[in-house]
C-alpha positions as CSV (number, residue, x, y, z in Angstrom):
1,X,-23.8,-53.1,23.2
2,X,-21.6,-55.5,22.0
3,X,-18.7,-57.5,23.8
4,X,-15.6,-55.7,22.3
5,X,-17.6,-51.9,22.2
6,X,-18.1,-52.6,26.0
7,X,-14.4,-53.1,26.3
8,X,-13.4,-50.6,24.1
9,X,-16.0,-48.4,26.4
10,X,-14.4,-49.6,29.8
11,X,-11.1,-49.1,28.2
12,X,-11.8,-45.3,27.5
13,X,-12.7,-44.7,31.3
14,X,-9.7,-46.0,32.8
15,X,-7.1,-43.1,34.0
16,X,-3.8,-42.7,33.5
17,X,-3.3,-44.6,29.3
18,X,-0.3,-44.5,28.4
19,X,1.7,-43.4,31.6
20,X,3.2,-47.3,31.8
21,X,6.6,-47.4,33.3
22,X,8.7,-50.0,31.5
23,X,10.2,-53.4,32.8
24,X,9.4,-55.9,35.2
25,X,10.3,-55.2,38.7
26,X,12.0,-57.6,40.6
27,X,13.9,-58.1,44.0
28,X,17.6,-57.7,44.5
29,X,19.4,-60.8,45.7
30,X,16.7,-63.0,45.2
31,X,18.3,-66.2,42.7
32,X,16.3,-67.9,40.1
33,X,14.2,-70.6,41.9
34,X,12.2,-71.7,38.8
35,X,14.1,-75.2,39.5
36,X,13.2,-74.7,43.0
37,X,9.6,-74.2,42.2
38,X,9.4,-77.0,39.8
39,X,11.0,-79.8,42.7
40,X,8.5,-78.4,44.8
41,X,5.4,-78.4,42.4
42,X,5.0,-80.6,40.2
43,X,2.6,-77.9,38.5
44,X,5.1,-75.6,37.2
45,X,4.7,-74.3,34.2
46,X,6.3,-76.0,31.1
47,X,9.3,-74.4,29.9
48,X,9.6,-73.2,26.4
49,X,12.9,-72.8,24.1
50,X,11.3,-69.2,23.1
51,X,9.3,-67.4,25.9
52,X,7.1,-64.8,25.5
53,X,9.2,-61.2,25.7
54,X,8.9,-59.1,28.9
55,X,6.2,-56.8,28.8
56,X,7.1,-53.1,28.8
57,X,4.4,-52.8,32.0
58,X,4.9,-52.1,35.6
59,X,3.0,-55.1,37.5
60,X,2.8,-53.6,40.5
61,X,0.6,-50.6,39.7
62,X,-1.0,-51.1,36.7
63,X,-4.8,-51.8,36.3
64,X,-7.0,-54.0,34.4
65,X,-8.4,-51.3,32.3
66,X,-5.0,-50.1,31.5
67,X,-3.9,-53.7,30.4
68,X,-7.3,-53.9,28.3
69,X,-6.3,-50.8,26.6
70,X,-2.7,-52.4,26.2
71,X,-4.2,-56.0,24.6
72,X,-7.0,-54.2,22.8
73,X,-4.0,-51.4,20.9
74,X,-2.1,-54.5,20.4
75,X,1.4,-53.4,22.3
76,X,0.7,-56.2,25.2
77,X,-0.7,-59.7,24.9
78,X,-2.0,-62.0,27.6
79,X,0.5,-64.3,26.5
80,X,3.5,-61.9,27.9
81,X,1.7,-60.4,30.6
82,X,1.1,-64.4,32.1
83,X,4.7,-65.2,31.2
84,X,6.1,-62.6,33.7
85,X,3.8,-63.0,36.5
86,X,4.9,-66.4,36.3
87,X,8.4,-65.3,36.0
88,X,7.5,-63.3,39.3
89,X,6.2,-66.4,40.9
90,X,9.6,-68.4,40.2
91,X,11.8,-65.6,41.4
92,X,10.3,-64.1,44.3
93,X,7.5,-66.3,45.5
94,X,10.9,-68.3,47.3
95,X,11.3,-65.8,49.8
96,X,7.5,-65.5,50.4
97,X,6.1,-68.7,50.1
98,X,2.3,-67.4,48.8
99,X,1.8,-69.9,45.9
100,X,1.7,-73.4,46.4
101,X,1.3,-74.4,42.8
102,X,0.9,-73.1,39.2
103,X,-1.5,-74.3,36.6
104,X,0.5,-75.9,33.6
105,X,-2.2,-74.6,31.4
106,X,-2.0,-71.1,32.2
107,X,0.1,-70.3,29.3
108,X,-2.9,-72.2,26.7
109,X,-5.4,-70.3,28.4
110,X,-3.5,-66.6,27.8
111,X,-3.0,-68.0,23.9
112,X,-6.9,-68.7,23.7
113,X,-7.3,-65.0,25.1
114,X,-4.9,-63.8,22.4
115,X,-6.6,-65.4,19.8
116,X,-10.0,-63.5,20.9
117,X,-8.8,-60.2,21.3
118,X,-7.4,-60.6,17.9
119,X,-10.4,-61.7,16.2
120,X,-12.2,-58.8,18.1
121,X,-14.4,-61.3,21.0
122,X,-12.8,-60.5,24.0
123,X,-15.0,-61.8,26.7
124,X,-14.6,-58.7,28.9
125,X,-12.1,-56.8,31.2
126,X,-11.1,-59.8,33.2
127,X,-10.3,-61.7,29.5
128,X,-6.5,-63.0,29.6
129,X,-6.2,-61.2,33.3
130,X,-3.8,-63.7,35.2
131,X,-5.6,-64.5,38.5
132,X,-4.9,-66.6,41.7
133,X,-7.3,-68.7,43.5
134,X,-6.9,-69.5,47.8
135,X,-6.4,-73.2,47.4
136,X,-10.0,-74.4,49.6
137,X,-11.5,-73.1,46.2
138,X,-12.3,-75.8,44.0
139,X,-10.2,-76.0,40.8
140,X,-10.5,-79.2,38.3
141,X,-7.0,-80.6,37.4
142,X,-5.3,-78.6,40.0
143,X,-5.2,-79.9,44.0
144,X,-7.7,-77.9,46.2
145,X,-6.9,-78.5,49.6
146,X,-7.4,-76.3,52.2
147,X,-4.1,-76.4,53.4
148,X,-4.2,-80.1,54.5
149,X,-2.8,-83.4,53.6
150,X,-6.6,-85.1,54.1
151,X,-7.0,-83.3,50.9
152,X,-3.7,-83.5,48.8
153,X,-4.1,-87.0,47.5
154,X,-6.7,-85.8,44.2
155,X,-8.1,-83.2,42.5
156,X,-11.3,-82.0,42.3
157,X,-13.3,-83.1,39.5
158,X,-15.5,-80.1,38.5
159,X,-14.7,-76.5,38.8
160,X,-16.4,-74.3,41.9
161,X,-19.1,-72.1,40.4
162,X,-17.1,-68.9,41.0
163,X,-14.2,-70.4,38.8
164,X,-16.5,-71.4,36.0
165,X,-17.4,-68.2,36.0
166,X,-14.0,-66.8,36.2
167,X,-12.7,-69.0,33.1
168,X,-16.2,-68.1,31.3
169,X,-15.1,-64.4,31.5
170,X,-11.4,-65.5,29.7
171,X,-9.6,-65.1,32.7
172,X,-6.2,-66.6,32.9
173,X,-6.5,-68.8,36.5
174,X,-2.6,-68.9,37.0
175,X,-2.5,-71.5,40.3
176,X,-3.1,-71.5,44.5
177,X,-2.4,-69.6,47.1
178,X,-1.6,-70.8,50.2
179,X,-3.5,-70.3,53.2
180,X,-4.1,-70.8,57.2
181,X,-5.0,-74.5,57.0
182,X,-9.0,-74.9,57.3
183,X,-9.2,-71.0,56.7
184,X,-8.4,-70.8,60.5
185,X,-10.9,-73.3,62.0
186,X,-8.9,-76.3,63.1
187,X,-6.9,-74.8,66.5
188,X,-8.0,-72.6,69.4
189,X,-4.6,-70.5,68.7
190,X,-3.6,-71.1,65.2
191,X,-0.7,-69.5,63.1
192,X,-2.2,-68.1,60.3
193,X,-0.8,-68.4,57.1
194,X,0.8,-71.8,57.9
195,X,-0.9,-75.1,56.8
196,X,1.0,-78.6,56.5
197,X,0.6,-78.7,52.4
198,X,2.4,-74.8,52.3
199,X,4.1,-74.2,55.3
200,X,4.1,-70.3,56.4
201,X,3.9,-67.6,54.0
202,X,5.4,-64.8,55.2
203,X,4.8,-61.0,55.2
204,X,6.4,-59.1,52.0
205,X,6.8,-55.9,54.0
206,X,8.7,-57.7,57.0
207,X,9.7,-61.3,56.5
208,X,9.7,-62.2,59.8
209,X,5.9,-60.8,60.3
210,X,2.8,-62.8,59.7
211,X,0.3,-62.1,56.9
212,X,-3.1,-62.3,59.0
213,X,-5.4,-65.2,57.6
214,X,-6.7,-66.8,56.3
215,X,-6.2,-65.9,52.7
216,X,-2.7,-64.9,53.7
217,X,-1.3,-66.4,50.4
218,X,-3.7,-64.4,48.4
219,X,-2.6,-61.3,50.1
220,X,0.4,-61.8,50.3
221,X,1.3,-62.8,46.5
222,X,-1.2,-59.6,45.6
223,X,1.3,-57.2,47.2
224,X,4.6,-58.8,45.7
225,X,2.5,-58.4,42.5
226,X,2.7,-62.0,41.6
227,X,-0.8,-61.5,40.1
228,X,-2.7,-59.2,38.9
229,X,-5.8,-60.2,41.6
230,X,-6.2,-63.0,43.4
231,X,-9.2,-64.9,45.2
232,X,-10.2,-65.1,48.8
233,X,-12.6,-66.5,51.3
234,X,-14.0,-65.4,54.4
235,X,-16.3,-66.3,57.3
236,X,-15.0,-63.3,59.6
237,X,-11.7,-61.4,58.7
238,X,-10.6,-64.0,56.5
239,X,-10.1,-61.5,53.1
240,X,-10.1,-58.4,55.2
241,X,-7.4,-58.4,58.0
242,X,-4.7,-60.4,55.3
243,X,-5.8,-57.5,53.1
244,X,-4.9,-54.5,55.6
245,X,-2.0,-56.2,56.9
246,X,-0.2,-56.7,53.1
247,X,-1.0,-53.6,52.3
248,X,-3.9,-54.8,49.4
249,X,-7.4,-54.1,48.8
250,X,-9.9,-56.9,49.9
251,X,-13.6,-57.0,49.2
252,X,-15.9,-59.5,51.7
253,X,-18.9,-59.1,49.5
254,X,-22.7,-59.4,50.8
255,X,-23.7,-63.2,51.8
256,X,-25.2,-64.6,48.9
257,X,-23.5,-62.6,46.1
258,X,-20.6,-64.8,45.4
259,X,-21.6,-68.6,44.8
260,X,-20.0,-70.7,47.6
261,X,-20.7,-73.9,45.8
262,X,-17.4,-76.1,45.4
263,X,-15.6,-74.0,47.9
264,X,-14.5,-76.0,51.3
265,X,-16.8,-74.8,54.0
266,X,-17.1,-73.4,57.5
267,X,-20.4,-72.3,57.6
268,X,-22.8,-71.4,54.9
269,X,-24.4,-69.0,57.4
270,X,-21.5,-66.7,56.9
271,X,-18.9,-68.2,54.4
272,X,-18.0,-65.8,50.8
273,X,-15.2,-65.6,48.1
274,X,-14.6,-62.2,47.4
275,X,-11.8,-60.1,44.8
276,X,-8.2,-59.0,46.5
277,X,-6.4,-56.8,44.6
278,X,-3.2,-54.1,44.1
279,X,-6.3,-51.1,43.6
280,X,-10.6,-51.3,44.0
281,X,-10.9,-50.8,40.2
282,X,-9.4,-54.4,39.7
283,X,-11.4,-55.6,42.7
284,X,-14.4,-54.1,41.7
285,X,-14.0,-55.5,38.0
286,X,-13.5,-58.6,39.2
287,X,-16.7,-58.4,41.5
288,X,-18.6,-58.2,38.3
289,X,-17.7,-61.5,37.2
290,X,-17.8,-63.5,40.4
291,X,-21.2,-61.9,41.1
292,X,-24.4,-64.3,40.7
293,X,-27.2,-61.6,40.6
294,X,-26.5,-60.6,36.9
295,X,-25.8,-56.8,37.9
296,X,-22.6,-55.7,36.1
297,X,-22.6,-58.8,34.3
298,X,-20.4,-57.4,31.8
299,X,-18.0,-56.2,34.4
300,X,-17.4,-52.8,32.6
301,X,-18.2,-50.5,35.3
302,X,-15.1,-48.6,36.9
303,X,-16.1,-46.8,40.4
304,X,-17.7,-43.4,39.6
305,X,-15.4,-41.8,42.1
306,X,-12.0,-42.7,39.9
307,X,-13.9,-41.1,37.1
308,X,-14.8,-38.0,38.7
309,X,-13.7,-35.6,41.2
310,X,-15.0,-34.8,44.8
311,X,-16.0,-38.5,45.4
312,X,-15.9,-38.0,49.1
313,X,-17.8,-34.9,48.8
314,X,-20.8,-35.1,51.0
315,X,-20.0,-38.3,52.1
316,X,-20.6,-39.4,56.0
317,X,-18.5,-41.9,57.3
318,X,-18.3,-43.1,61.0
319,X,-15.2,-43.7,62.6
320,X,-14.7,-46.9,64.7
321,X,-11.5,-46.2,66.5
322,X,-10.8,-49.5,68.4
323,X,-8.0,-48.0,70.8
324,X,-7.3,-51.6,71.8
325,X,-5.3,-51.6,68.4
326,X,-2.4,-49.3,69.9
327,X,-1.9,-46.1,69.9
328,X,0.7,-46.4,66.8
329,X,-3.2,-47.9,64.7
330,X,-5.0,-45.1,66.8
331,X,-2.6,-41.8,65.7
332,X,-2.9,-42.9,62.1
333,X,-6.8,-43.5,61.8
334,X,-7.0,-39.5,63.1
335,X,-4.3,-39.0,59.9
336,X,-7.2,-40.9,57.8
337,X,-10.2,-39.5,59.7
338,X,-8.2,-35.8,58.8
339,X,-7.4,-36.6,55.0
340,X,-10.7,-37.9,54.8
341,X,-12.5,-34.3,55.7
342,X,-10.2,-31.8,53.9
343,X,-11.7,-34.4,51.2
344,X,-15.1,-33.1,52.2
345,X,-16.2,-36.1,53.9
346,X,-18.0,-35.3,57.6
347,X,-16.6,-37.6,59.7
348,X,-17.9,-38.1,63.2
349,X,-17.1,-40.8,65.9
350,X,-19.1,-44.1,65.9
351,X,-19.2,-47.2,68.6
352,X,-21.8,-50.2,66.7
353,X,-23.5,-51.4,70.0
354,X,-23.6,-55.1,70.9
355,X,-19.8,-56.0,70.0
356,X,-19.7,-58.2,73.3
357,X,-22.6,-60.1,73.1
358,X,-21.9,-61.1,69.1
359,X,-18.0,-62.3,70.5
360,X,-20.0,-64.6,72.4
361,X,-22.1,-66.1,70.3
362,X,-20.3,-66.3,66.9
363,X,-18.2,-69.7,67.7
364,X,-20.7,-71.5,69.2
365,X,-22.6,-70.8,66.2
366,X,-20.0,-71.9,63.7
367,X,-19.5,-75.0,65.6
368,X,-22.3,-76.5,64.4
369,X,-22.7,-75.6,61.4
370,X,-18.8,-76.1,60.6
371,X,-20.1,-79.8,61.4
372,X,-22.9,-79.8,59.1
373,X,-20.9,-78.6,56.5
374,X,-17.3,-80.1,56.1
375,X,-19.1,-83.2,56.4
376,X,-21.7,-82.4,53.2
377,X,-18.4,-81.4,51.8
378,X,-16.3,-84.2,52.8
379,X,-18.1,-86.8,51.2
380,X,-17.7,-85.3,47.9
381,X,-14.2,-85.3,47.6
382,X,-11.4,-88.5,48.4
383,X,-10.2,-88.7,51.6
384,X,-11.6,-88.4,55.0
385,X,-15.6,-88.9,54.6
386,X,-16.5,-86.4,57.6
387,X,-15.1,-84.7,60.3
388,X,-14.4,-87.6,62.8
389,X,-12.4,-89.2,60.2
390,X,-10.7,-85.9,59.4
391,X,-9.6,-86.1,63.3
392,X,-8.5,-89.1,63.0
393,X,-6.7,-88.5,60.2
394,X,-5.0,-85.6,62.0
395,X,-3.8,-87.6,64.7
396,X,-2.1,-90.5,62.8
397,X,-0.2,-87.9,60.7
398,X,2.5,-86.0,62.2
399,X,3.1,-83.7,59.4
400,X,-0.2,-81.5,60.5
401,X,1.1,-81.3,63.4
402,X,4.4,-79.7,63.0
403,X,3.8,-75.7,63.6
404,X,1.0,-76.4,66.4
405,X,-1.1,-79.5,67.7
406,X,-4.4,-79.1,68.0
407,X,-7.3,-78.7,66.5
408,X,-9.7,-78.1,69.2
409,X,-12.2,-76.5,67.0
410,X,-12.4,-79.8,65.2
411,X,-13.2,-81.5,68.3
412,X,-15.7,-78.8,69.9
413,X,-17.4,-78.9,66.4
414,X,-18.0,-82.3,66.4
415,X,-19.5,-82.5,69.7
416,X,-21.6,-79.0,69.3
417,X,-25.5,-79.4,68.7
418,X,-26.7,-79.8,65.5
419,X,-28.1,-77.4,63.7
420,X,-31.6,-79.1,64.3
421,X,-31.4,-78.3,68.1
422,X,-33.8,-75.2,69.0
423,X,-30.9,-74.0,71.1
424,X,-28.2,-73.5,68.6
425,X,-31.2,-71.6,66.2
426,X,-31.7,-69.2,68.9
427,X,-27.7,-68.4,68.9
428,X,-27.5,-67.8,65.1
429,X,-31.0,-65.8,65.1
430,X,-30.0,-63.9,67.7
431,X,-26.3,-63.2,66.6
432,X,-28.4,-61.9,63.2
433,X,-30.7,-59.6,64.4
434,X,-27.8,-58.2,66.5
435,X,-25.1,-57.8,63.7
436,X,-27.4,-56.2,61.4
437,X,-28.8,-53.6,64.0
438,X,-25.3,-53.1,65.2
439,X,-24.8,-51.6,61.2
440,X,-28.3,-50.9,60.5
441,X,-28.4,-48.7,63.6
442,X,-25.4,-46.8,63.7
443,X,-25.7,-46.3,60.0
444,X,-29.4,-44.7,60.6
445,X,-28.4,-42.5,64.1
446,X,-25.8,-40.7,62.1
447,X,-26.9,-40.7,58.2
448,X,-23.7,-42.6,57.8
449,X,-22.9,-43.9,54.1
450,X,-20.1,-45.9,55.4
451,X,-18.7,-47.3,59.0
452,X,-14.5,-47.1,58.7
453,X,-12.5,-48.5,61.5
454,X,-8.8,-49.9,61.1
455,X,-9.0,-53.3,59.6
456,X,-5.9,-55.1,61.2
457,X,-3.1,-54.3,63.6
458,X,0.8,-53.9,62.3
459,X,1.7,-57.4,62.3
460,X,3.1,-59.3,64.5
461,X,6.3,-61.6,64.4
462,X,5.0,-65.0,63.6
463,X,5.8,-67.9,66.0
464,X,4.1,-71.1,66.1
465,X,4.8,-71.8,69.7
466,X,3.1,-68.6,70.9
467,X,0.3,-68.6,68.3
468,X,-1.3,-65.6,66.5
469,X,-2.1,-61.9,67.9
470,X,-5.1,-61.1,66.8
471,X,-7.7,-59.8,68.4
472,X,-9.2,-57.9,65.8
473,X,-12.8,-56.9,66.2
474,X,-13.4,-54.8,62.9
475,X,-14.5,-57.6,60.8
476,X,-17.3,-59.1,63.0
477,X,-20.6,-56.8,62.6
478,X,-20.5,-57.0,58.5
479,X,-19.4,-60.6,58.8
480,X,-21.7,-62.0,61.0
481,X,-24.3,-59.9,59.6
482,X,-23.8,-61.1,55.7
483,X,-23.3,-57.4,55.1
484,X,-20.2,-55.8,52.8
485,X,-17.2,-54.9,53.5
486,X,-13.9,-53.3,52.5
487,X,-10.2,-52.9,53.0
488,X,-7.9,-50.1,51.5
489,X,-4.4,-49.2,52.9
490,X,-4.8,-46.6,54.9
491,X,-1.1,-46.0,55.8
492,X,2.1,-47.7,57.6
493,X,3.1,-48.2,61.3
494,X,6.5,-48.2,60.7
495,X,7.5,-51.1,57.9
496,X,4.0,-52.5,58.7
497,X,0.9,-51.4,56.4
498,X,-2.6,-51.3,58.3
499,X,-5.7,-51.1,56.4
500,X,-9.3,-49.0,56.4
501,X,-12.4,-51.2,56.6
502,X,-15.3,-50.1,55.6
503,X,-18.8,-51.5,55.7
504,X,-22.3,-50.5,54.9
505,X,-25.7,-52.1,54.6
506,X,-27.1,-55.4,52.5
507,X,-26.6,-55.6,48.9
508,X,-24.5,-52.2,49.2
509,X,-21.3,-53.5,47.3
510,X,-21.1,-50.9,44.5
511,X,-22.0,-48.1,46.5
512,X,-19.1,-49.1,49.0
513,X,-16.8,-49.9,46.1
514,X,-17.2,-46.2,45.0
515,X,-16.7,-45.1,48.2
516,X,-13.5,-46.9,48.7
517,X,-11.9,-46.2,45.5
518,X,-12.4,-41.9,46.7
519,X,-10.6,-43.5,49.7
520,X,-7.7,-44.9,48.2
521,X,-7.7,-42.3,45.7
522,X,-7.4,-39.6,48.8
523,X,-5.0,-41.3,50.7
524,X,-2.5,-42.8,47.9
525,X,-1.2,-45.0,50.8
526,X,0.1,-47.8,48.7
527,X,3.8,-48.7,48.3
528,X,6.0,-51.4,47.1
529,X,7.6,-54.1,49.8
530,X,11.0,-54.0,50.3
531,X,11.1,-58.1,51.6
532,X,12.7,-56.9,54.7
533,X,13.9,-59.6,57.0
534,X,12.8,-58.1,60.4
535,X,11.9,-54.2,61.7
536,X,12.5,-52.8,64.8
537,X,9.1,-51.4,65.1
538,X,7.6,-51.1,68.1
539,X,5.1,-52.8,66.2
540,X,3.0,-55.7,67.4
541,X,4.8,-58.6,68.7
């Protein structure tokens, strides 16, 4: 089948043609920063005398199939639909704080799309889709810097293999999302979403609320629909608690899957990229892109579940309750565990065994390879050459210190045992065999085809002095185990959205993509932020 038939083909699946609401949404009271944004970044985009028109296309619901259909009937180009994100970005990325820069080429690379579809080679579904990238993803020409000012003096000079990928497929790469500085691995109590290059990004939903990290720009700037999907990373909770707690979906694919080369490290043993995005169609389009296995390599496939009924049919899913989350998280997943079997999904009670022994074994593990690896990184890029200079570095500047001091986990790291000692490979083969019979097991004991269990707390108020609040458990078995896993919003606690994970066995992506999109389709717990500027939940504090 050829390129454009396959698109025409995904096109045809997608629901809902032609049911577009018209205008770009915005936010009252918010004033027009685009000088604001250029002062701050000096990779705005360039302005033009005439602009590409505002597309008749509501950003923050539509789908990639649905702007395919758009681009391929000619009533939408990627050319307008990159000129209002970006328009987005300048007017209501102020009161957020998600993107820390733009690419200046964004608007060349949407004319190169244009120029495809109109000749009839569009590359695919993701061809002239605007995305973000977190910024410890490598990105030639633009800074890639984990958050910190060791890395802010160059760019990288070659593409990570999962953007390669992404600008092979015609995607529109749009800039960088902030993010908790060194994806969380510098302090023993972080703040996530801060880092000295962004400062904090803050929750859309509540203002005053953190975004979970540590792809909390990604997240964030997904569910202010600043994109249409974005890229994060993860080691454990990375894409899937910012995910739940913005009200997004976030995909942590199986290790191995996504290509990690060019990305800044904690520990190969663990580390992905992985799609966010407003719905699972566009995360699991995007999956097929990113992907390095060459399954859905043309990324046409939408999840079987949007395009039939009764997905959840059948379906067993195990329910992790977690009652440490709060009641509030507790009452709302027996609403989800509810909607989920008038559905026709059986649903019984699960508890993965060996949660306590994996909490105390993950760290030590990712000590020492955290060592191993910023340093292989480190000498590739200018700046610090390894971690003891990146101490160093930390020390003599007082600008990465100025939300919270330490970075503990930098120090422990660099006096952990090496990776070569037989006592640190008896931690990581025993926190393996642990995390994958903690799935592996309670998957087989109840015929489960997915374990749910709520993916984040409401969040809580951010405050640097204090430090995060997040004890969040959810994430660890599929994370430390190199297995799936997936947030949907599941519902709200008040202002505050809390997500469903879900997470199956090895190399079970689609199948728990398909799943999740009868989830979301079930629960139609998405809605818009209102950007307000505190709750009086009894939410999380």
């Amino acid at each position: 089948m050829g390129k454009q038939s396959a698109l025409v083909l995904m096109a045809a699946l997608a629901v809902g043609l032609g049911s577009l609401m018209t205008g770009v949404p915005g936010v009252p009271g918010v004033p027009d920063a685009r000088a604001q944004a250029a002062e701050r970044d000096a990779g705005s985009p360039p302005r033009t005398d005439d602009p590409p028109p505002a597309p008749h296309v509501d950003l923050d619901r539509v789908t990639i199939p649905e702007l395919q259909a758009r681009m391929a009937g000619g009533s939408l180009t990627s050319s307008e639909l990159t000129a209002a994100y970006l328009r987005r970005i300048a007017t209501v990325d102020p009161r957020i704080n998600a993107v820390l820069r733009t690419d200046p080429a964004a608007m060349r690379q949407a004319a190169a799309s244009d120029a495809r579809h109109r000749h009839g080679s569009a590359r695919g579904p993701l061809d002239g889709i605007p995305v973000l990238l977190k910024d410890n993803i490598g990105t030639r020409g633009l800074l890639t810097t984990a958050g910190s000012l060791a890395l802010a003096g160059s760019p990288p000079d070659t593409d990570a293999a999962l953007v390669k990928r992404l600008r092979d497929a015609g995607a529109v790469i749009l800039g960088k999302t902030n993010l908790s500085e060194w994806a969380n691995f510098r302090a023993a109590k972080p703040t996530s979403g801060w880092s000295a290059v962004g400062g904090q990004t803050r929750n859309p939903y509540v203002l005053d609320r953190n975004p979970c990290g540590s792809s909390s720009g990604s997240a964030a700037a997904l569910a202010a629909s600043l994109a249409q999907v974005a890229i994060g990373t993860e080691t454990d909770g990375s894409i899937v608690c910012p995910a739940g707690m913005n009200g997004v979906v976030g995909h942590k694919p199986s290790l191995g899957l996504v290509s990690g080369a060019g990305v800044v490290p904690i520990s190969a043993e663990q580390d992905t990229a992985g799609p966010m995005a407003r719905n699972v169609t566009d995360a699991a389009l995007t999956l097929a892109v990113l992907r390095e296995d060459g399954a859905s390599r043309a990324g046409t496939a939408v999840p079987d579940s949007l395009t039939r009924p009764g997905g959840l049919r059948g379906k067993r899913i195990g329910l992790w309750r977690l009652p440490s989350l709060g009641p509030d998280v507790d009452a709302l997943m027996s609403r989800t565990a509810g909607e989920l079997r008038d559905a026709g999904a059986m649903v019984v009670e699960v508890t993965p065994p060996y949660q306590e022994r994996l909490a105390q074994l993950e760290y030590p593990a990712l000590l020492s390879e955290f060592h191993r690896d910023i340093d292989a990184y480190l000498a590739t890029r200018r700046g610090p050459r390894d971690l003891a200079a990146l101490i160093a570095f930390n020390r003599a500047h007082a600008a990465e210190r100025t939300c919270f001091a330490g970075q503990e986990l930098f120090e422990q790291a660099l006096a952990a045992p090496p990776v070569t000692d037989p006592g640190y490979r008896a931690v990581r083969a025993e926190l393996k065999d642990l995390s994958r019979r903690s799935v592996d097991e309670t998957m087989a004991a109840h015929r489960l085809d997915a374990i749910a269990a709520p993916a984040n707390p409401p969040a809580w108020t951010t405050d640097c002095a204090r430090g995060d609040n997040d004890i969040i458990p959810s994430s660890t078995p599929a994370a430390v185990a190199g297995y799936p896993s997936l947030s949907v919003p599941a519902g709200f606690v008040g202002e505050l959205p809390v997500g469903l994970l879900l997470m199956a066995g090895d190399r079970q992506d689609s199948r728990l993509l398909s799943l999740g999109a009868a989830v979301e389709d079930r629960l139609k717990a998405w809605r818009a932020p209102r950007y307000l500027p505190t709750t009086g939940s009894a939410a999380s504090r």
